[in-house]
DRENDRENZA-734603 format. One line per 3 residues: for each residue x, y, z of N, C-alpha, C. Coordinates in pm, whole numbers, plus 50000, padded with zeros to 5 digits. Example, Ala and Ser with C-alpha at 12.3 -4.5 7.8 and 13.67 -1.06 7.14 Angstrom:
BEGIN
51319/49431/50780/51230/49550/50780/51320/49670/50780; 51285/49775/50708/51367/49894/50714/51290/50003/50787
***
This chain:
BEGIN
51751/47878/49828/51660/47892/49713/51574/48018/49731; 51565/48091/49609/51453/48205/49657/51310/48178/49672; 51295/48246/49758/51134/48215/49814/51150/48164/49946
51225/48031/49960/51253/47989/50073/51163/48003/50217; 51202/48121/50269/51196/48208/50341/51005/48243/50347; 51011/48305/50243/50847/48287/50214/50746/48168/50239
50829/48070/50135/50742/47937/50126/50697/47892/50300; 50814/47894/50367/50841/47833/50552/50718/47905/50585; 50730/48032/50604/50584/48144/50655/50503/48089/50624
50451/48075/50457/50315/48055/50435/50277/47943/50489; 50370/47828/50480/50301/47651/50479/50309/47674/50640; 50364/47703/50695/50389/47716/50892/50268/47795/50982
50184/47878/50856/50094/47970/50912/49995/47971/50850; 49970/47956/50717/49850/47980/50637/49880/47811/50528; 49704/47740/50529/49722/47634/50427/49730/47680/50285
49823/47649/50249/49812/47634/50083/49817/47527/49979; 49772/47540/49854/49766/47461/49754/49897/47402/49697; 49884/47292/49659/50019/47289/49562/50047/47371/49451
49949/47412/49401/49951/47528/49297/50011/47679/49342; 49988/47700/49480/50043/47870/49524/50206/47812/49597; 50237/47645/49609/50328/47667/49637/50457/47675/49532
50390/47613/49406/50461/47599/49313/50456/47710/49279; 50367/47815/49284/50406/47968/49179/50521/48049/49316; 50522/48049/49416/50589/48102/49471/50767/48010/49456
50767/47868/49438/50901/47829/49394/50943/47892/49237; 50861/47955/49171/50896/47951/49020/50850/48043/48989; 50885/48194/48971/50821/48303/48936/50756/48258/48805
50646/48318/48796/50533/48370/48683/50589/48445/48572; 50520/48471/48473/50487/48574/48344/50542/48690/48433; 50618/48757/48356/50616/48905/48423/50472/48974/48457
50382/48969/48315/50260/49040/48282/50203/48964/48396; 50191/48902/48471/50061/48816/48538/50113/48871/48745; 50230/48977/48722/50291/49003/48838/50288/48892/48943
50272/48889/49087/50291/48809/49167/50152/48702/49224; 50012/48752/49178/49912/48710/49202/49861/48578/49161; 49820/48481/49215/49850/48333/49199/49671/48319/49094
49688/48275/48978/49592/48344/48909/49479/48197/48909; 49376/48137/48873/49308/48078/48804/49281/48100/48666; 49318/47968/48589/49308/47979/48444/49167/47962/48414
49090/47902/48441/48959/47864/48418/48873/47941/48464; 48778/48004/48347/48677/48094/48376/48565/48028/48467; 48555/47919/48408/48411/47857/48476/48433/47785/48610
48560/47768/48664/48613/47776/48789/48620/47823/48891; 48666/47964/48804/48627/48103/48877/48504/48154/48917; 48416/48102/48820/48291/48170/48872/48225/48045/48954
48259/47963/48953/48202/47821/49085/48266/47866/49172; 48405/47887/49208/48430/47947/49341/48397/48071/49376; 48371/48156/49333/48306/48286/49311/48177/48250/49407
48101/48134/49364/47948/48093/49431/47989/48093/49555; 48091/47958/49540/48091/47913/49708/48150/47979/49771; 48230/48076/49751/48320/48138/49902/48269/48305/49861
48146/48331/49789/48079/48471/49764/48178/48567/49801; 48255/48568/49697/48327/48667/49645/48366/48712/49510; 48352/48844/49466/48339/48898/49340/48494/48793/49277
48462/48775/49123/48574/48744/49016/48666/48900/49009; 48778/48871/49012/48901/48963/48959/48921/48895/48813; 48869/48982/48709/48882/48921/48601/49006/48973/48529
49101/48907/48501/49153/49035/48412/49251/49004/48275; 49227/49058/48155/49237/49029/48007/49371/49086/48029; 49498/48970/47969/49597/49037/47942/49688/48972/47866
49795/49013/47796/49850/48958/47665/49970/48867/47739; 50021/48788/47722/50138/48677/47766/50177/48614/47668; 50310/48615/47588/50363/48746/47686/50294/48875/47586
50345/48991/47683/50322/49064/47588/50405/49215/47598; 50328/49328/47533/50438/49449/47531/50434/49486/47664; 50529/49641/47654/50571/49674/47765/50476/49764/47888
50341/49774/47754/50265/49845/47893/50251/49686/47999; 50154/49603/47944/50117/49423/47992/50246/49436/48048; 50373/49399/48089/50478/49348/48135/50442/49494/48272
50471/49606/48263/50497/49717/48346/50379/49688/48460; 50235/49689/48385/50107/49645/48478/50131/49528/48537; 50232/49415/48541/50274/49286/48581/50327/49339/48699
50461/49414/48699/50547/49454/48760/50472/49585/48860; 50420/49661/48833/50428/49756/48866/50268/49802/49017; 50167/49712/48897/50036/49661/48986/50027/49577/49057
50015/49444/48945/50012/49345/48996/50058/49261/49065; 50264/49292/49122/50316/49281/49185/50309/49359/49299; 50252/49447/49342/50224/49552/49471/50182/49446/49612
50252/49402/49710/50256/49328/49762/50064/49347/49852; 50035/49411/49879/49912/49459/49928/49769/49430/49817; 49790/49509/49727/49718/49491/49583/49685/49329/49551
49812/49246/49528/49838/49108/49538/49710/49050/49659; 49739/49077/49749/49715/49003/49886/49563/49058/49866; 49523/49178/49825/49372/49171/49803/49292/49101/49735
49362/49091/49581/49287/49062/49467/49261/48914/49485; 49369/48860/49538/49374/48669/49595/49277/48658/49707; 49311/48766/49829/49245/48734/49944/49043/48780/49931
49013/48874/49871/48896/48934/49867/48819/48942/49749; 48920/48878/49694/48815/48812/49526/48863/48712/49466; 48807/48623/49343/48867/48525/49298/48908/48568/49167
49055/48561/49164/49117/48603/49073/49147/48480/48934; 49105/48534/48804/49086/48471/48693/49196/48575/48570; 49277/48496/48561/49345/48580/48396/49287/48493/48270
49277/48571/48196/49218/48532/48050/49354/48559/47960; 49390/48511/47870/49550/48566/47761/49443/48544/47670; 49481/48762/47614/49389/48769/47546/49478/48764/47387
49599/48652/47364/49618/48645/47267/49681/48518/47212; 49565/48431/47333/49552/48298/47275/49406/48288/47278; 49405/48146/47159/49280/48069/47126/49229/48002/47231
49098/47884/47170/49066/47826/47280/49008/47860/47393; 49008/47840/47501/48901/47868/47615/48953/48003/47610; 49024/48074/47623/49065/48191/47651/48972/48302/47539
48969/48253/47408/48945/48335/47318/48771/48327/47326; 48700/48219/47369/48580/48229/47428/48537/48340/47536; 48606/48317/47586/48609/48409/47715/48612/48594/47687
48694/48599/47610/48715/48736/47523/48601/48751/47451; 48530/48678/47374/48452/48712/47268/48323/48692/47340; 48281/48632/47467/48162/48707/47556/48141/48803/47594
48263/48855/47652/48276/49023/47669/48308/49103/47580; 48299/49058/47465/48340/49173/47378/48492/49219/47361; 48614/49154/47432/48720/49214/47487/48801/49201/47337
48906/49315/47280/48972/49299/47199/49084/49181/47224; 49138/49118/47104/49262/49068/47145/49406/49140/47152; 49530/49081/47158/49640/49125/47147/49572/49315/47152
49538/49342/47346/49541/49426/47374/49618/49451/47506; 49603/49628/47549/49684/49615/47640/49568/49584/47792; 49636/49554/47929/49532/49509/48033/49448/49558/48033
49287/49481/48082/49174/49513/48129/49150/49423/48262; 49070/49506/48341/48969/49447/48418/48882/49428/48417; 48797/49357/48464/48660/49352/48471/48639/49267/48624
48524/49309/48733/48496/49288/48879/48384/49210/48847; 48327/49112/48819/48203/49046/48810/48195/48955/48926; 48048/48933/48937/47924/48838/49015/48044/48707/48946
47926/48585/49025/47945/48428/48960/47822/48437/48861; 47740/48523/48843/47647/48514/48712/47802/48566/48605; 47902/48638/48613/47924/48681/48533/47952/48827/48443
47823/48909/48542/47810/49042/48501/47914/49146/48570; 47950/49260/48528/47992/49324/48600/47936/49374/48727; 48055/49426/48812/47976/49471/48935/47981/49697/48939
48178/49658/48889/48181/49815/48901/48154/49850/48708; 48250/49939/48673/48241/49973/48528/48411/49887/48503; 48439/49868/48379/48525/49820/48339/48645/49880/48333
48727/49869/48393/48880/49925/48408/48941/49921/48229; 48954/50013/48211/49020/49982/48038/49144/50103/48010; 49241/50090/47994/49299/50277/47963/49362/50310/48099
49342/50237/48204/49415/50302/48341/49475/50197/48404; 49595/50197/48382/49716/50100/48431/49779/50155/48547; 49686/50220/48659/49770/50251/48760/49719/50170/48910
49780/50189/48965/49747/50112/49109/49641/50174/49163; 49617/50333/49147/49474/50365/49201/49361/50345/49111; 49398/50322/48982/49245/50228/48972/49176/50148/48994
49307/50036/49013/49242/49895/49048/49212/49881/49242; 49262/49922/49287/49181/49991/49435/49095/50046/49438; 49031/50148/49357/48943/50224/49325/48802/50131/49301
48823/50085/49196/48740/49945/49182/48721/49843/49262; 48832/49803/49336/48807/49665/49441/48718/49747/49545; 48707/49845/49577/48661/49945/49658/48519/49959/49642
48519/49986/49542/48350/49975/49471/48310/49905/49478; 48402/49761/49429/48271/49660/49401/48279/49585/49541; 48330/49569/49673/48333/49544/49772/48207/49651/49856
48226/49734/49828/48081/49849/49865/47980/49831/49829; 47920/49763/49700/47849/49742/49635/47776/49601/49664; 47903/49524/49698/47820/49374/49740/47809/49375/49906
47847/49525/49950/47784/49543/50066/47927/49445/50215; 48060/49437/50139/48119/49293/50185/48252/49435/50247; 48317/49447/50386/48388/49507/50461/48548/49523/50366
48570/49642/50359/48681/49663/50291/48794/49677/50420; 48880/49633/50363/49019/49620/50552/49072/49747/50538; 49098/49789/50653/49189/49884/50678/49297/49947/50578
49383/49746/50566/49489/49796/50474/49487/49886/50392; 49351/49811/50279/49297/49854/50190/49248/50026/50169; 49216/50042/50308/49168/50166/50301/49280/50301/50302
49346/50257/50377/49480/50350/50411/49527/50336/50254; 49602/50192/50167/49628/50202/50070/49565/50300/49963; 49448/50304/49938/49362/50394/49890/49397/50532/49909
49368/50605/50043/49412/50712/50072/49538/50763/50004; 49677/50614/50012/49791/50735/50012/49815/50750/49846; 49714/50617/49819/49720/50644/49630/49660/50785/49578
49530/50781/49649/49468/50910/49625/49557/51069/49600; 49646/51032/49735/49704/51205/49828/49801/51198/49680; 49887/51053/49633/50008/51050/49569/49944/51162/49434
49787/51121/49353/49735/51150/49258/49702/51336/49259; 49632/51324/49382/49578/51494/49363/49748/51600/49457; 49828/51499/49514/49937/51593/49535/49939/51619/49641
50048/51626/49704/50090/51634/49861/50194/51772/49923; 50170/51825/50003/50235/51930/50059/50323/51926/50143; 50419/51956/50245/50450/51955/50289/50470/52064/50458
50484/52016/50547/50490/52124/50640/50593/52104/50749; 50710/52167/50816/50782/52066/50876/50782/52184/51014; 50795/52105/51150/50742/52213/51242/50855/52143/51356
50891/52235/51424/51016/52207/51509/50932/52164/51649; 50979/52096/51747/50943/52025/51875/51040/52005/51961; 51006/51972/52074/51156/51938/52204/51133/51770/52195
51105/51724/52087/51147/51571/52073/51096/51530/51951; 51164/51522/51854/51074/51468/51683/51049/51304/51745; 51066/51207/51836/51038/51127/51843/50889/51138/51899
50829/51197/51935/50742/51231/51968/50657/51302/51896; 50714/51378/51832/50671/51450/51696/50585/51373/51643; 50628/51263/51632/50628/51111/51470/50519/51075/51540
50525/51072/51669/50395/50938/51668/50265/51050/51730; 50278/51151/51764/50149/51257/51729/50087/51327/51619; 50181/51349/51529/50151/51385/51412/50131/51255/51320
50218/51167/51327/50188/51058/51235/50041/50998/51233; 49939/51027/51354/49838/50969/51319/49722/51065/51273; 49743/51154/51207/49647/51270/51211/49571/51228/51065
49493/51268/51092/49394/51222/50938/49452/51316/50783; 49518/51292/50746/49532/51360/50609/49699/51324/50602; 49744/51312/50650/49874/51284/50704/49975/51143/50630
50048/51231/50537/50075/51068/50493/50197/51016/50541; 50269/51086/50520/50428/51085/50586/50485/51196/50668; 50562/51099/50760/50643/51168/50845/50792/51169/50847
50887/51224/50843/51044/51176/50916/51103/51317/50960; 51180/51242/51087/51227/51337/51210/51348/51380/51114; 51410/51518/51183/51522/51520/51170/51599/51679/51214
51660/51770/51143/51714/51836/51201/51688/52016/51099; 51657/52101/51120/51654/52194/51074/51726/52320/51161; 51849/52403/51122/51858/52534/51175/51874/52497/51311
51944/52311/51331/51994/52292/51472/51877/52271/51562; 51734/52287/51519/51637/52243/51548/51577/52079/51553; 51481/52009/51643/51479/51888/51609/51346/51931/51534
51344/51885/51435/51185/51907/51322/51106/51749/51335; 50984/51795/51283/50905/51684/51198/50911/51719/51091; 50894/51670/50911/50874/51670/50819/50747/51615/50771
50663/51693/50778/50568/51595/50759/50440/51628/50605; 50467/51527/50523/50388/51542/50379/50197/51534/50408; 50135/51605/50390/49993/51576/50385/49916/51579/50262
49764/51571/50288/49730/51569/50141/49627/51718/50197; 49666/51798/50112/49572/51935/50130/49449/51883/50118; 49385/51797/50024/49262/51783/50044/49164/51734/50129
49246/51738/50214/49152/51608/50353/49208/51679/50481; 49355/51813/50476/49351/51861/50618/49435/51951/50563; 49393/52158/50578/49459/52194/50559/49577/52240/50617
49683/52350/50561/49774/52375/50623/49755/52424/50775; 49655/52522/50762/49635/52608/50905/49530/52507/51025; 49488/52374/50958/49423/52273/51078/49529/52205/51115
49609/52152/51047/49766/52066/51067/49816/52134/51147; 49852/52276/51146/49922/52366/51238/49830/52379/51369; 49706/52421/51380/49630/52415/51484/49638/52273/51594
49672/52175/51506/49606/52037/51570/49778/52029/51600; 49932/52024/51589/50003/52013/51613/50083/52109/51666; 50009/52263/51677/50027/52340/51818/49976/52330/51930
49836/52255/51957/49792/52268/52028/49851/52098/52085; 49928/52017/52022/49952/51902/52109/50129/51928/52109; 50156/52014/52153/50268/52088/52162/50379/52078/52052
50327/52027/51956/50440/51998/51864/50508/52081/51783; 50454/52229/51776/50478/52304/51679/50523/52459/51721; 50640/52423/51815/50695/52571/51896/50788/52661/51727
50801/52591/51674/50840/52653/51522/50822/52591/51428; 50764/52696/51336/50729/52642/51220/50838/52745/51078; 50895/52604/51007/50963/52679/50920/50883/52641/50797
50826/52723/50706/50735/52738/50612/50811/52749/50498; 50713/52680/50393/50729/52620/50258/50708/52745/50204; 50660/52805/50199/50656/52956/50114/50559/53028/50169
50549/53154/50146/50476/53279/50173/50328/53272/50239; 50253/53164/50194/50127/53164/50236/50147/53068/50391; 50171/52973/50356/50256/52907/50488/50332/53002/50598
50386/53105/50567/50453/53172/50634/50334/53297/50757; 50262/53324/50674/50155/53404/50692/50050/53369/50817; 49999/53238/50685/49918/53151/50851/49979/53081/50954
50124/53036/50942/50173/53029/51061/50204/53145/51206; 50228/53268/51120/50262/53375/51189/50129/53470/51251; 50067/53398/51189/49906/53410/51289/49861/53362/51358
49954/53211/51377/49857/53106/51458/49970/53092/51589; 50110/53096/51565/50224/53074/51643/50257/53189/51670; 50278/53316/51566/50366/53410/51609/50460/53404/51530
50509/53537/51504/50625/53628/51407/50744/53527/51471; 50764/53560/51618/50891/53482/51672/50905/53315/51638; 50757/53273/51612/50791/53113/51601/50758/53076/51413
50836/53191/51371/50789/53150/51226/50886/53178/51113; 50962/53101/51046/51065/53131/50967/51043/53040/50836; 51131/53097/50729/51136/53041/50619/51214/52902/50639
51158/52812/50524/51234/52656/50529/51373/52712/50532; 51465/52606/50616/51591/52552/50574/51592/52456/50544; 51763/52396/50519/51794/52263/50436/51756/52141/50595
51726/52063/50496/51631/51924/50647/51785/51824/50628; 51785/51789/50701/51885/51644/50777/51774/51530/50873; 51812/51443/50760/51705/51290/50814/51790/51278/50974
51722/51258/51072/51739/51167/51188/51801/51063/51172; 51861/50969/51224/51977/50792/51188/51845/50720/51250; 51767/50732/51322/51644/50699/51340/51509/50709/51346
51456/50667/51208/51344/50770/51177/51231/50650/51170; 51068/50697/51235/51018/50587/51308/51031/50508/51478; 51119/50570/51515/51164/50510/51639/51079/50436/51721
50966/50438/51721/50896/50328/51795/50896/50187/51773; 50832/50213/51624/50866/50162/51496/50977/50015/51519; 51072/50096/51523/51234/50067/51489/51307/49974/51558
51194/50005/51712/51245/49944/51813/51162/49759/51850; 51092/49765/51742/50982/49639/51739/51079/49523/51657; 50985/49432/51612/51016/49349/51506/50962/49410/51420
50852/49473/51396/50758/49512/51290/50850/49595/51177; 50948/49616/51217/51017/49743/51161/51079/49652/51047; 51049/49515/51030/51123/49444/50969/51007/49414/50846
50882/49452/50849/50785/49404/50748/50761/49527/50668; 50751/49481/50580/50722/49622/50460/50605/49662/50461; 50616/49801/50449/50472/49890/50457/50484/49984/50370
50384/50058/50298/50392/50164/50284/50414/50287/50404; 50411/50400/50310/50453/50487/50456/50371/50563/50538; 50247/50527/50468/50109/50571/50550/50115/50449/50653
50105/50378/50641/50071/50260/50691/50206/50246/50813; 50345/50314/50794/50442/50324/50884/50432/50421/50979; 50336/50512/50930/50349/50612/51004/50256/50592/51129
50132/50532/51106/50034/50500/51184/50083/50372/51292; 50144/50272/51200/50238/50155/51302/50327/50260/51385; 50382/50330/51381/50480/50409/51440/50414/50478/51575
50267/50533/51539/50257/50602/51657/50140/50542/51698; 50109/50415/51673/50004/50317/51764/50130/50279/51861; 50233/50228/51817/50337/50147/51912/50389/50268/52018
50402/50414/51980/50429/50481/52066/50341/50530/52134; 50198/50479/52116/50086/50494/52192/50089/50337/52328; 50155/50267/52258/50166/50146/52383/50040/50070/52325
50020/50109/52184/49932/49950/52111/50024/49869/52030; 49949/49773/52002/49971/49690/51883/49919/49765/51728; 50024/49742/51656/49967/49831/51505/49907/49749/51420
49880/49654/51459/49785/49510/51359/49655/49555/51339; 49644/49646/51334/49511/49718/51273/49518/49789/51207; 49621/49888/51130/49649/49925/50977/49748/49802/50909
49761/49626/50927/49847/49582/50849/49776/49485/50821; 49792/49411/50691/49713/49301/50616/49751/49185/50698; 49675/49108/50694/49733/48924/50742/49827/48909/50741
49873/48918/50562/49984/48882/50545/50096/48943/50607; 50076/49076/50611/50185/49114/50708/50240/49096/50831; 50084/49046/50873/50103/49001/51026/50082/48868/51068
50103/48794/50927/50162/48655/50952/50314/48670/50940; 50371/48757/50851/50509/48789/50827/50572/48830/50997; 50501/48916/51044/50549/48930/51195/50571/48798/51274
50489/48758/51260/50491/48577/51395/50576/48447/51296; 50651/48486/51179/50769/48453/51101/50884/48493/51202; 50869/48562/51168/50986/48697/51174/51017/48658/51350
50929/48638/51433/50985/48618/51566/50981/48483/51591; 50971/48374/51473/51001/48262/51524/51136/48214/51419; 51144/48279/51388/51277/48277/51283/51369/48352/51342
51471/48368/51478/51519/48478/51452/51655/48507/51374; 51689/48325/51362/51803/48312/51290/51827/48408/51152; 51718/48479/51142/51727/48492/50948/51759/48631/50988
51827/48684/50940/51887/48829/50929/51884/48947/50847; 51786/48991/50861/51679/49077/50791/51717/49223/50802; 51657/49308/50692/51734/49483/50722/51608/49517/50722
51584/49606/50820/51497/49725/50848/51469/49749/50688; 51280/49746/50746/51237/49779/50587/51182/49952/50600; 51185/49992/50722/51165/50148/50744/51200/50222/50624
51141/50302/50562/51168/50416/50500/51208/50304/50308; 51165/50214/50298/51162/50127/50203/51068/50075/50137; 51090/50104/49991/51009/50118/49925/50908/49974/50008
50796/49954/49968/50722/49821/50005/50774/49717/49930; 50732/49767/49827/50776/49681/49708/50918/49607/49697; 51026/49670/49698/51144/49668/49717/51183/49597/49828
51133/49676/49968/51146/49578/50100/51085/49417/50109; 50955/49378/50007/50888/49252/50028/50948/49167/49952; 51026/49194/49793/51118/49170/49728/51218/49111/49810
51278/49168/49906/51391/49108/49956/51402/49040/50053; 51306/49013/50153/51255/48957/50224/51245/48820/50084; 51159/48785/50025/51193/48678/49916/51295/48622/49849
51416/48718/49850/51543/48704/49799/51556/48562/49952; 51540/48611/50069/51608/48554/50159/51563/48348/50152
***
């Protein structure tokens, strides 16, 4: 049965309701994605009291068009996103194109009907905490906001959360690339992989060279500190440069001899290798979040400090299950990889 697999984890490791076990036997509304919702406003805001945590409010049509269905799929199914909005707030859907308690609920806030999703982050009074999400159906808004209003009530935002943030951010303002040759890309990965700006890494082969590939976000580390901080931890005996300006400040910082234009890249058959060599390699991550698991483990830690609960209840699954036969979620989408892990 699908879920299966899931259901065993959760009830074996974490208590649940009959209500989260039944939404996990029986998928949901597309529009309502994977997040196990509360129908009742005034529910929401009583548990809101007692376990003081902000309402995840959020207005949405069921069924409804294809933006509502895409924000189902696309947000609200984000296996991380999910695991916040349940774990760090109390999550309430309103269908804003039914009557009845629902249409009460709309007409306190002012909320149109038969519209497309909103949020709203409120207290158990009710009020908002951040500004109202309206017009932005992307995954970095609604992080953006849980962010805020977790800052605001003064209450510890996780790691996950934070890294998630970051690589939404780098995805939004745009990412660069820099790929720098070494006498071991396995080594490469887990020195460079933890560098602050740093979102992705993968080893592989350039001009018969072993390279790193590695994507950053210019705005948080530039090209010529990336190069500084991964020459000076020996990683960067060549650098083959993305274009002209790249070429320039490399050939200032390395040298004419250690500085050439990009060639064509060839992925490594093992990319992550620390990684790879765990169980962990079996839980879905984003690839910020892989990259940092990658070179804590090749640091000789544990990487359970960039991964959510849930993930690292999924780990102590995963090694008491070993019967279940699982594919490397490395280099996989999250989404896609947590998906199938559920298929099982």
């Amino acid at each position: 049965m699908k879920y299966s697999f899931l259901i065993a984890f959760f009830l074996t490791n974490i208590a649940m309701t009959q209500s989260q076990t039944a939404f996990l036997e029986k998928k949901q509304a597309d529009e309502l994605g994977t997040v196990n919702w509360i129908r009742d406003f005034e529910d929401g805001l009583a548990k809101s009291e007692k376990e003081s945590k902000p309402v995840f409010l959020l207005f949405q049509e069921v069924p409804g068009c294809a933006t509502c269905r895409n924000y189902g799929h696309n947000v609200l199914s984000h296996p991380l996103i999910a695991e916040a909005i349940e774990t760090l707030f109390v999550p309430v859907a309103i269908f804003n194109n039914k009557g009845g308690a629902d249409a009460k609920v709309l007409k306190l806030y002012g909320e149109p009907s038969w519209n497309n999703p909103v949020v709203r982050i409120v207290g158990s009074n009710g009020k908002d905490i951040v500004k109202r999400i309206g017009g932005n159906y992307s995954k970095l808004g609604v992080v953006t906001a849980m962010q805020d209003a977790l800052t605001k009530r003064n209450l510890p935002i996780p790691k996950y959360l934070e890294l998630l943030h970051e690589e939404l951010m780098a995805e939004k303002s745009g990412t660069e690339t820099a790929t720098f040759s070494m006498y071991c890309f396995w080594t490469g990965e887990k020195k460079l992989g933890n560098l602050d700006g740093v979102v992705e890494t993968q080893p592989g082969f350039m001009n018969n060279r072993e390279v790193v590939e590695v994507e950053y976000d210019p705005t948080k580390i530039s090209f010529e500190t990336l190069l500084k901080k991964a020459n000076k931890s020996g990683c960067a005996s060549h650098v083959f440069a993305d274009d002209a300006k790249q070429l320039k400040a490399s050939t200032s910082i390395v040298g004419k001899s250690g500085s050439s234009e990009k060639g064509d890249f060839r992925i490594d058959r093992e990319p992550k290798y620390y990684l790879s060599k765990t169980v962990y390699q079996y839980v879905p991550m984003t690839q910020l979040q892989a990259a940092r698991a990658n070179s804590l483990i090749g640091n000789g830690a544990l990487p359970n400090e960039v991964l959510s609960p849930r993930q690292i209840t999924l780990v102590k699954m995963i090694q008491s299950n070993k019967k279940n036969k699982l594919e490397s979620a490395i280099n996989v989408d999250i989404q896609e990889a947590w998906e199938a892990i559920e298929a099982i």
